[in-house]
N, C-alpha and C positions, 0 to 999 in steps of 0.2 A: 310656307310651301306645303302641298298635302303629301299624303301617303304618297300617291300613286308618280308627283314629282319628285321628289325625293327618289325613287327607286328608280325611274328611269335615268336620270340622271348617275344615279351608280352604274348602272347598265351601262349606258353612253361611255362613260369616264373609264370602264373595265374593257368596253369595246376595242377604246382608242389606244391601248395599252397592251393587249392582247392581239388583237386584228387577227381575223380571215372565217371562213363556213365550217357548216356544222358539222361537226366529224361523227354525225349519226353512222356513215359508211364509214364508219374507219374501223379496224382492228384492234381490241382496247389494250395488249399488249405488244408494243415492238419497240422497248425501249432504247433503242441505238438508230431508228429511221426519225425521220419525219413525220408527219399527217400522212397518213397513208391512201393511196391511189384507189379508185374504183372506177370500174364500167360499165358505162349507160349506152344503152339501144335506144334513148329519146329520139332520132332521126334516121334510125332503120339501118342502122349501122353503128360496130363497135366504138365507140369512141371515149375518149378518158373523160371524167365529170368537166376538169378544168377543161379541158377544149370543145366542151359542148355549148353553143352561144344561147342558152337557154338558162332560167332561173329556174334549177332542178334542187328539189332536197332526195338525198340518195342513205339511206340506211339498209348497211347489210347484217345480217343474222347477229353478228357479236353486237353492231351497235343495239338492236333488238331488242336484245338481252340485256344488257348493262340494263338500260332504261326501264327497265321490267312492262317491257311493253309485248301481251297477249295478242292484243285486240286490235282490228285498225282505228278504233274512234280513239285508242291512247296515242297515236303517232299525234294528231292534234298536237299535245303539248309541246312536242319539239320543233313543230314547223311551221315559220312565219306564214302568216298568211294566209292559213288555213285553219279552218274550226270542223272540226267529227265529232258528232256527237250521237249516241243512242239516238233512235226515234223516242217522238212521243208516245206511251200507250196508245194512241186511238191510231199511230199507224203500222204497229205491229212490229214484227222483232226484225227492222230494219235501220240503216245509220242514216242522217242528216250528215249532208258533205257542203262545204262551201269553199271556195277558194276565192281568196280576192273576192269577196263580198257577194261572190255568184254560184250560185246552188239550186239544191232541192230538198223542203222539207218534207214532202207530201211521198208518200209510197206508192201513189195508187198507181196504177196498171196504166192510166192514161195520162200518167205524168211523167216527164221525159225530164230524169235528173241532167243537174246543170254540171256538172263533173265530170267525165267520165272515167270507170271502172274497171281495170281489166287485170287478167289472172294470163299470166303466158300470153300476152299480146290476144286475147279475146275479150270479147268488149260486150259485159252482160247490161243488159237492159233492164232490169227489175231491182232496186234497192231491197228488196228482200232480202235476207241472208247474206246482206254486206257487212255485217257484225262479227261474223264468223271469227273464230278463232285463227291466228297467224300461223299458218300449219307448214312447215318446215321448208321457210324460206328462203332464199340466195341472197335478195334483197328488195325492197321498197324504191320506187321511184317515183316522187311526186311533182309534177310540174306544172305550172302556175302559170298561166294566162294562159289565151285560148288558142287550141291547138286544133284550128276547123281543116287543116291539107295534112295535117299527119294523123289525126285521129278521127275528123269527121262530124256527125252531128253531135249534140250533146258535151263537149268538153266546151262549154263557153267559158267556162271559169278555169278550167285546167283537166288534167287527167292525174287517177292515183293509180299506178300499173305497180301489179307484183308479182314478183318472177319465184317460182320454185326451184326448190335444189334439183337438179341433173343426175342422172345414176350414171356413172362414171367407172365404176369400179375399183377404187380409191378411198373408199370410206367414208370418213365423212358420219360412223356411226355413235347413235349415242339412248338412252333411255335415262329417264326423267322423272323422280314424282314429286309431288309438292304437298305440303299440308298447311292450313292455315287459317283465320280468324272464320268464324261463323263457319266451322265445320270445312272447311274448303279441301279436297281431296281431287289432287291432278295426276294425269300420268300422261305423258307423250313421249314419243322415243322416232328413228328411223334408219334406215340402212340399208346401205350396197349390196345387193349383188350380181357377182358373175356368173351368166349364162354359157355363155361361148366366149372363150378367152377374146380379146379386142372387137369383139364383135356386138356379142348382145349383152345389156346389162337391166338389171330391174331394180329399183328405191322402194323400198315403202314404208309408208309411216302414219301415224295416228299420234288422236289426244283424242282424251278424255277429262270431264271439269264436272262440278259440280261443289255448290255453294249454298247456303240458307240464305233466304233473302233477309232485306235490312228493314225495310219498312211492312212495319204489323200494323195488319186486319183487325179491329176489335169489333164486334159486336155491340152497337150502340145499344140497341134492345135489353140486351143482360146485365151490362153496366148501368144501365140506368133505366132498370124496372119501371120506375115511374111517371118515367117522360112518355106515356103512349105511343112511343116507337116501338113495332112487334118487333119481337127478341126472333132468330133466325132458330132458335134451340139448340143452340152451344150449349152444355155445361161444360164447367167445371172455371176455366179461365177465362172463357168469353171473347178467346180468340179464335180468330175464323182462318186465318192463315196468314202467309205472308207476300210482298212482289220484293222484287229483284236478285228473287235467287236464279244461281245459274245450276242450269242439267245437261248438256250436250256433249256430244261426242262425232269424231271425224276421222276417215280414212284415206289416202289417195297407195295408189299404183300408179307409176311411173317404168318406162321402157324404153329405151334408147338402142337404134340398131344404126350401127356405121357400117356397114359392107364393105366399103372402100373408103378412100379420103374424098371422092366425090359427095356421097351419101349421108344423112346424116337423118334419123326419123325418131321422134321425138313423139310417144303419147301415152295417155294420163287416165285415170279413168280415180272421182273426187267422189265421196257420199261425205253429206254433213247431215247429222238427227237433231234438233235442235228442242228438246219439250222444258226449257227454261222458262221460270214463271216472267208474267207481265210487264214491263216496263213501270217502275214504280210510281204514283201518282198521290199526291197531297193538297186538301182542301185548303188554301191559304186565306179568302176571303168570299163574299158573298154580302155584293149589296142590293138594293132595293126591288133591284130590277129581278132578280133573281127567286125572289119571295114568291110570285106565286107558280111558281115549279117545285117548291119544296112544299108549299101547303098540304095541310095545314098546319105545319109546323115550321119552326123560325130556323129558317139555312144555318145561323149563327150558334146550332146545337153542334153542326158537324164541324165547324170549323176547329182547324187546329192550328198552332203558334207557329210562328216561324222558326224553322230547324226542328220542328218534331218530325221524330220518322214514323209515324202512324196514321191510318185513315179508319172509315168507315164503311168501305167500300163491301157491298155483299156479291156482286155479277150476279142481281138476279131481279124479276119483275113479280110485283104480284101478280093474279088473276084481275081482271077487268073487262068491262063493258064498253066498246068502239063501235057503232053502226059504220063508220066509216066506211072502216077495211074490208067490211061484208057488203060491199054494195048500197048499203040502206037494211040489208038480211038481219035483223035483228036476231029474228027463229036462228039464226045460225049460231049463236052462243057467244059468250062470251071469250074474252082471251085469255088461254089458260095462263097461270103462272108458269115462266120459266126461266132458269139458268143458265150460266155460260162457265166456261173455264175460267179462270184464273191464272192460264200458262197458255203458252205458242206450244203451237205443233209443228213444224218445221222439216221436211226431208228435201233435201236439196241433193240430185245429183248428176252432174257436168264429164262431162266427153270432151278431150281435149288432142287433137294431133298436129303436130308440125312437119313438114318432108322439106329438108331443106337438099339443095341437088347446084353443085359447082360445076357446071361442065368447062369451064374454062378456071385461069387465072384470077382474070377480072368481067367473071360474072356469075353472079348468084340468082338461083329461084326458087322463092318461098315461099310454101303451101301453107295456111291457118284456116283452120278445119275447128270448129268449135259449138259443142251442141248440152245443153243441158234441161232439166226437166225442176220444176217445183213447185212443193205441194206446201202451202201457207194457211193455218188456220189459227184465229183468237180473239177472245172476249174481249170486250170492253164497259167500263163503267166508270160512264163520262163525267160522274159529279163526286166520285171516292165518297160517296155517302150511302146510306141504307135507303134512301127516297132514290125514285127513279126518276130520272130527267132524260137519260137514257144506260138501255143496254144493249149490246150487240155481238154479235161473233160471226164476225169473217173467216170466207175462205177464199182465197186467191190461186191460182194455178199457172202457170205460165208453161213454155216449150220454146225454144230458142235456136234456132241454127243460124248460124254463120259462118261465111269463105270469104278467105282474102286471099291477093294472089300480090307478091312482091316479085318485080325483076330489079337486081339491082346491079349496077356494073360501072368499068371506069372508059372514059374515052382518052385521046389524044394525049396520050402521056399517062401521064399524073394530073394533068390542069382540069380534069373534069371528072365527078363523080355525082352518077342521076339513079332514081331510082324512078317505076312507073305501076302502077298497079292497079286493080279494080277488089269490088268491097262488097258483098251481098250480104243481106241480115233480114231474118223473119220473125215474128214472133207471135204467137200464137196466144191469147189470154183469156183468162176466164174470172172474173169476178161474184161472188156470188155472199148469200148467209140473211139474216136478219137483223132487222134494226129497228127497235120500237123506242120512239120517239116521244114524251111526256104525256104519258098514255092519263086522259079525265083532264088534258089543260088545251087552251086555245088553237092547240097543234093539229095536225094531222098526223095520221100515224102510217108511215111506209114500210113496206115489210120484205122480204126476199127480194133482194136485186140479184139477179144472172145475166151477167152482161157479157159480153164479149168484143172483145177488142182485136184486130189483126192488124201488127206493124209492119210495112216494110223499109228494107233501105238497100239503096243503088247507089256506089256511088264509084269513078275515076279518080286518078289523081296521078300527078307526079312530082318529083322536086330534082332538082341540081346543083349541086355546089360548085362554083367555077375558082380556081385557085391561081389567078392572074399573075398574083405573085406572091413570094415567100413568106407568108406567116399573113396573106389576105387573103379573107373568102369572101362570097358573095352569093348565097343563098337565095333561090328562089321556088317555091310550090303553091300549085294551084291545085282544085279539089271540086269537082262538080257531084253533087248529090242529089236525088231525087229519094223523096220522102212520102208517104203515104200512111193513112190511120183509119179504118173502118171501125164502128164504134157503132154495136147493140145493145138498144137497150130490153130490158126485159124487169116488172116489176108482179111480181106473180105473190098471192095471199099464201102463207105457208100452213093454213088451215083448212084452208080449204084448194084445193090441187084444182089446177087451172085458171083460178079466174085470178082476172090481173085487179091488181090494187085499184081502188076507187082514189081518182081527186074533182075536185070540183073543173079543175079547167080541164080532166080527160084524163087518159091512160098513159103513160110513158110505154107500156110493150108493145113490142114491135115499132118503134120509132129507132129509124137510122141513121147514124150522120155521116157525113165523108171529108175527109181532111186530106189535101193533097198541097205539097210545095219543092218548088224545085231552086236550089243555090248553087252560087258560084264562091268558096272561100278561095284566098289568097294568103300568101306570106313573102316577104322582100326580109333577107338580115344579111348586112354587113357585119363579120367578125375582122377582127386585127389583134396579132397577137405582135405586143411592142419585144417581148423577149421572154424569155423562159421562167419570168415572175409576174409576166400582167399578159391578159388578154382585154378587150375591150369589142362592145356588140352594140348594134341600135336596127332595132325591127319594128313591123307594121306587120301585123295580123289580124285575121278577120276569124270570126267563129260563127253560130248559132246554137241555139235550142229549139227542139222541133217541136212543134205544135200536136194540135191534136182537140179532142169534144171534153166537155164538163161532165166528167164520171160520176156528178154527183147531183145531178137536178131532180127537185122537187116535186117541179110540174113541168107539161112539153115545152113551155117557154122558155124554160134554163137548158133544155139541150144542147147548146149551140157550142160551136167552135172558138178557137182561140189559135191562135197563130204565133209564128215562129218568133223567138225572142234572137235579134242577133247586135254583134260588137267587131267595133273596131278598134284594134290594141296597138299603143304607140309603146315601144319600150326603148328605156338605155341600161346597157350595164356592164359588170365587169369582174371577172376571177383574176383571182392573185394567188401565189405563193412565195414568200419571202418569207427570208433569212434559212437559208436551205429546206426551205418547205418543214419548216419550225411551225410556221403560221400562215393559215388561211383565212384572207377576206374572200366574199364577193357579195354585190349588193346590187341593186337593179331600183331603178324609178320606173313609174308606168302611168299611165293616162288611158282610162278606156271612156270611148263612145257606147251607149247603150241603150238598144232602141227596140221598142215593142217590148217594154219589160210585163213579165207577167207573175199579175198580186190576185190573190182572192177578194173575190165581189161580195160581201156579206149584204148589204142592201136588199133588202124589199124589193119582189116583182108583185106585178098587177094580181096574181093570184097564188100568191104565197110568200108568206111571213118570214118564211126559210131561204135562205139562200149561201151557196157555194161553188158559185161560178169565177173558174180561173177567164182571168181575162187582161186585154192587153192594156195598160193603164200608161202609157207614156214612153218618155224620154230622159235620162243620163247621165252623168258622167263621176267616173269613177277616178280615182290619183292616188296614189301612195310608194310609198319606200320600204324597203326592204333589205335588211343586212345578216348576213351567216358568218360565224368566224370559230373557228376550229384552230388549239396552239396547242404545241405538243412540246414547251420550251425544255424540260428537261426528259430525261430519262424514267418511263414508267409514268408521267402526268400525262394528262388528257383534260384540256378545258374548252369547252363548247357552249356561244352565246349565238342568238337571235334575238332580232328586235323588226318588228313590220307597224307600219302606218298606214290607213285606209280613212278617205273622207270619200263620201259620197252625197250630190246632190241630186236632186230633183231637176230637170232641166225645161221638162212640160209635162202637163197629164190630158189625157187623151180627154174626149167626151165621156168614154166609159168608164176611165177613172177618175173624173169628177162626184160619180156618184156614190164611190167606196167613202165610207164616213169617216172623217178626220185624214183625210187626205190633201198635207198641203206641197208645196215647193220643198218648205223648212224640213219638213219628216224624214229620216234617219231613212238607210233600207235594213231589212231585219235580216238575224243572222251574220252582221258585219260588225263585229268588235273594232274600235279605231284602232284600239292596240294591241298589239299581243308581244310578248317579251318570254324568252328563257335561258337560264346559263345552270351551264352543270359541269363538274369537276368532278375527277375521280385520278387513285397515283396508287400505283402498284407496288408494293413493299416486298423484296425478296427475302424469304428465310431460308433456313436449311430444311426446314418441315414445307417449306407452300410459300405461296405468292397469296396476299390480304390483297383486296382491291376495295377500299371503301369508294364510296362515290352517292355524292347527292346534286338533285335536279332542281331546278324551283321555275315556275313556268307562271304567267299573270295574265290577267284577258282584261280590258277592260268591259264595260259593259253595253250590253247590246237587248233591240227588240226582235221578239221573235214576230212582227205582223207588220207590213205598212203602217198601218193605220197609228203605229206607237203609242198605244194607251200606254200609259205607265205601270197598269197592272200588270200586263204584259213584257217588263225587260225584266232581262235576267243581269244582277246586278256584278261588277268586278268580283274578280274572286284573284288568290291566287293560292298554290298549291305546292307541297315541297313533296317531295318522296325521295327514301334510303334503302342505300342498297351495300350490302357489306358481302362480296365472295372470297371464297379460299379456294384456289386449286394447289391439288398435289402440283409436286416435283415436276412429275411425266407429264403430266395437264392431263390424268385419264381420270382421275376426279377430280371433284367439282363441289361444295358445300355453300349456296345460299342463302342470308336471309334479308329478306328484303320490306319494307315499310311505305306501304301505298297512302297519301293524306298524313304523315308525319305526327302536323297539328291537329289532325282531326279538325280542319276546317269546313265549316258547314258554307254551301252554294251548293245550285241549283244546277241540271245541266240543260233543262227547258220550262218555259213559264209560259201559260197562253191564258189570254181572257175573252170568256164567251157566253152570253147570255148570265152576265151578272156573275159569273164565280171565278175566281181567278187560280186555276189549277197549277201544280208545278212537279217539274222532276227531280225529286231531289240528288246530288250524287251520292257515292257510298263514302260513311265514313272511314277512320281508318282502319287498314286491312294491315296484317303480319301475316306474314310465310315464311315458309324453310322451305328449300329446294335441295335434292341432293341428284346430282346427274354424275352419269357415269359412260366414258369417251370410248369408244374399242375402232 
């Protein structure tokens, strides 16, 4: 039997003996309750997790905490079905989201993530700054399969929505610092207050982080004087710096004005600074193909082992001679040498307001007002080696408004509750920076893209729940959208101002594309709750992802458009609470249709070598199971397991994905682990001095490709992962003393691997991290 059976198999066996979901949202001490109750707005309305017919993972702020979970790519560990991970370096300080096997790894500005993202029911469009720091939340709601009538375009895979704490005037306050491995220095804190006694109230709160990164820069050059690699002029250690430290910092204001019990107004105003170094990057291999990009020296100089956290990356080109990029302008000079950062630049900042307004009993109307602005810039050094294959430094800029209008109200008794609304979303983008390309090898070299890009989205909807009879409902929403993408291109010499980049088949500036589509989603769910320990649900939903042009062609040929990726989702499932809501199951099966999937075209066009055109490559089908189980059997224990299953086939490929290489029926889709598994345990010990809460996690992935095409260089291989976490609060609970243990075993995986042009690069994760946290409650 191997590892990985063996352990499921404990899982399973631990499942069937514990039973019920993951008490991410639970409260880690109530030793005299049960699993403790939470409430989700997944269908626009208050409802308790167990009677929401939806496969929702819900973690509020304690569960947060317990799990030493920052960041949203940590939620990953605890929840079936879904993988967060860091971007890759080359897409900047953004998260790759997938759920149920359906995502988006690509940042760019004309890539419509397959998740969707929202902060207080507003729905950002840019993967940019979805890394950010968990900045003092109410709670986490992630929900899995596609949600095309309640959230719209872009969640084919699911939505990961996260709500902030409310200023209340009731507290709720606290300050935070943390110290720990590789210099690591935090502080976040936040708190109530009263303006006008019941009237007005303000929250605000910040963090601040900063950490030494894990993986060191040496300078090939100085280390090894003699291998004719120029030394960069380090002295002394021959280190040039390091990636994956972290430096950011965040603020929000929040305000909440109630006038009367009708009124209730709700708004935000977020700044995130983000000048954290690069997303870390490891030479793993380089074969043949790859030789002559590093000449005249042998790739197999920069390579390093598996689990070294070191590269050779410098972020910089020498000086060279291109007639290309000059027209044929020779006289015009050569390409000066130049550098780039080694860190993101990052300001992100978001405008947020809600007006919610009861003129009746049974009807609500709700204002979401939502606008934010962001300035993205970073280097890239595509081969972590001292030779240049490429380097780059992007900047990205976006502006974002969106309104939504919710009525929601009850009809004819109690037997009917509908809700009706409309959706507008703009987005404004700008793409821009350099990028020189294997400058003296068969390549062309493209330089300053200024692109811009304008989204829109229009869209209706409404849903009803019909409650026929006592403990059945019968859900139904529809969702009409109209989509729109203007798409400029612009490739302009950054040496010489004005004149657009030279290629043999023509100019890309001034070349525009236009993408326009209009859908119909749908949703049908029957719930039945058999009694006050089982509910039971089986739905059909439809979703998409919206289309849009290739942000990244070559020559005018690769400009072209790519179209909407869309699904239809068969589910069955079912929430339980048994033996006094001791223990929580729930678990859900699903079956998705999926059509017009869209993979990158690496393939050769008629006049150029290069290519990276997103395009629609086939047809489907996705199936898998999924189980949550939260037991709370004695007093002070807390044990929380997940286990999800995902297979995915190929069902057709298009003409145009016949010609992506190694592209068969058999091929994996990337990004989709078959398995993912985690249980964690933690039991509260009372003293006369404090309450000890030890508690550890252990989470397992199997292994997955990050590309179609599943080279093997490219998967990132199983891993699994334990973290420890040991708190003491005082008596009062107004302190707090943590020390917590991130990678336990210091197990070495990766959290992204790609292979391109002969070298197979990867990202390593951090090994392991200690901290102390000491927080204190007022």
């Amino acid at each position: 039997m191997s590892k990985f059976a063996a352990m499921r198999h404990v899982l399973l066996a631990s499942a069937s003996l514990l039973l019920p979901q993951s008490a991410m949202a639970q409260e880690a001490r109530k030793p005299d309750t049960g699993v403790a109750e939470i409430v989700v707005t997944a269908q626009f309305q208050s409802q308790k997790l167990q009677d929401t017919p939806l496969a929702i993972t819900a973690i509020n702020a304690s569960g947060l905490e317990a799990r030493s979970i920052n960041q949203i790519a940590d939620i990953s560990n605890s929840a079936p079905g879904v993988l967060l991970k860091p971007s890759a370096a080359a897409f900047g300080p953004a998260v790759t989201v997938f759920v149920r096997g359906l995502g988006q790894s690509d940042s760019s500005i004309a890539m419509e993530p397959g998740v969707g993202m929202y902060v207080d029911d507003v729905y950002y469009g840019s993967l940019f700054g979805a890394n950010f720091d968990l900045l003092d939340l109410e709670r986490v709601e992630i929900l899995r399969g596609p949600q095309g009538t309640l959230a719209g375009k872009n969640s084919i895979g699911g939505a990961v929505k996260l709500y902030s704490r409310k200023p209340d005037g009731r507290g709720a306050n606290y300050l935070e610092a943390s110290y720990g491995s590789r210099n690591l220095l935090s502080f976040r804190g936040g708190g109530d207050f009263t303006i006008v006694p019941d009237k007005l109230y303000a929250r605000a709160s910040g963090v601040y982080t900063r950490q030494d990164g894990y993986v060191t820069r040496f300078d090939y050059g100085c280390l090894h004087p003699s291998s004719g690699v120029p030394a960069a002029g380090i002295s002394g250690n021959c280190v040039l710096g390091h990636e994956g430290g972290k430096n950011y910092g965040g603020g929000r204001l929040a305000l909440r004005y109630t006038p009367n019990p009708q009124w209730t107004v709700d708004l935000s105003a977020t700044v995130i600074k983000d000048n954290s170094e690069v997303a870390p990057t490891v030479l793993l291999a380089a074969n043949s193909t790859s030789a002559p990009y590093f000449a005249p020296f042998n790739p197999a100089l920069f390579v390093v082992p598996a689990g070294a956290n070191y590269n050779y990356a410098t972020y910089a080109t020498p000086a060279f001679t291109d007639p290309a990029i000059y027209n044929g302008k020779v006289g015009a000079g050569s390409h000066p040498a130049i550098s780039v950062p080694s860190h993101n630049d990052l300001l992100q900042s978001t405008f947020n307001g809600t007006i919610t307004w009861r003129p009746g009993e049974n009807l609500t109307l709700t204002s979401i007002t939502g606008y934010s602005r962001t300035n993205v810039s970073y280097g890239i050094d595509g081969d972590a080696s001292p030779i240049t294959t490429q380097t780059a430094l992007y900047q990205a800029r976006s502006r974002q408004f969106s309104q939504e209008l919710r009525l929601n109200g009850r009809a004819l008794g109690t037997l009917l509750d509908w809700t009706v609304g409309g959706y507008y979303y703009r987005a404004d983008n700008n793409f821009a920076g350099s990028n020189i390309l294997y400058p003296g090898k068969p390549f062309e070299n493209l330089n300053a893209p200024d692109d811009d890009a304008v989204s829109t989205n229009k869209s209706v909807f409404g849903q009803a729940i019909l409650h026929p009879l006592s403990g059945l409902n019968l859900t139904g929403g529809i969702r009409y959208t109209g989509d729109t993408k203007d798409y400029t291109y612009r490739r302009y010499n950054p040496f010489l101002p004005g004149v657009p980049t030279f290629t043999a088949a023509g100019v890309l500036t001034g070349v525009q594309s236009h993408y326009q589509a209009n859908k119909v989603d749908y949703r049908v769910n029957l719930d039945y709750r058999w009694n006050d320990q089982l509910m039971t649900y089986a739905q059909v939903s439809t979703g998409f992802r919206g289309g849009g042009t290739n942000p990244r062609p070559f020559v005018p040929e690769q400009a072209v458009p790519f179209y909407p990726e869309t699904i239809t989702a068969y589910e069955i499932g079912f929430k339980s609470d048994l033996w006094a809501r001791r223990v929580r199951v729930n678990g859900s099966l699903f079956l998705n249709d999926y059509s017009n999937i869209i993979f990158t075209n690496t393939a050769p066009t008629a006049n150029s070598a290069l290519n990276a055109t997103p395009t629609n490559v086939g047809s489907a089908r996705y199936k898998g199971a999924e189980l949550e189980i939260t037991a709370r059997p004695v007093g002070g224990m807390l044990i929380d397991a997940s286990v999800s299953y995902l297979h995915f086939q190929l069902t057709s490929i298009s003409a145009a994905g016949v010609v992506i290489q190694g592209v068969t029926l058999a091929n994996a889709a990337p990004f989709a682990p078959a398995w993912k598994a985690a249980l964690g345990a933690q039991y509260g010990v009372e003293t006369r001095i404090g309450t000890f809460t030890p508690r550890v996690d252990y989470s397992y992935q199997s292994s997955y490709f990050t590309t179609i095409a599943n080279n093997p260089e490219g998967q990132v291989g199983a891993y699994g992962v334990t973290n420890a976490r040991l708190t003491f609060d005082s008596p009062n609970k107004d302190w707090r003393l943590s020390l917590a243990v991130r990678n336990l075993f210091d197990t070495t995986y990766y959290n992204n691997k790609f292979f391109n042009l002969g070298m197979t690069l990867a990202q390593p994760a951090p090994p392991r991290e200690v901290s102390v946290t000491l927080r204190r409650n007022f």
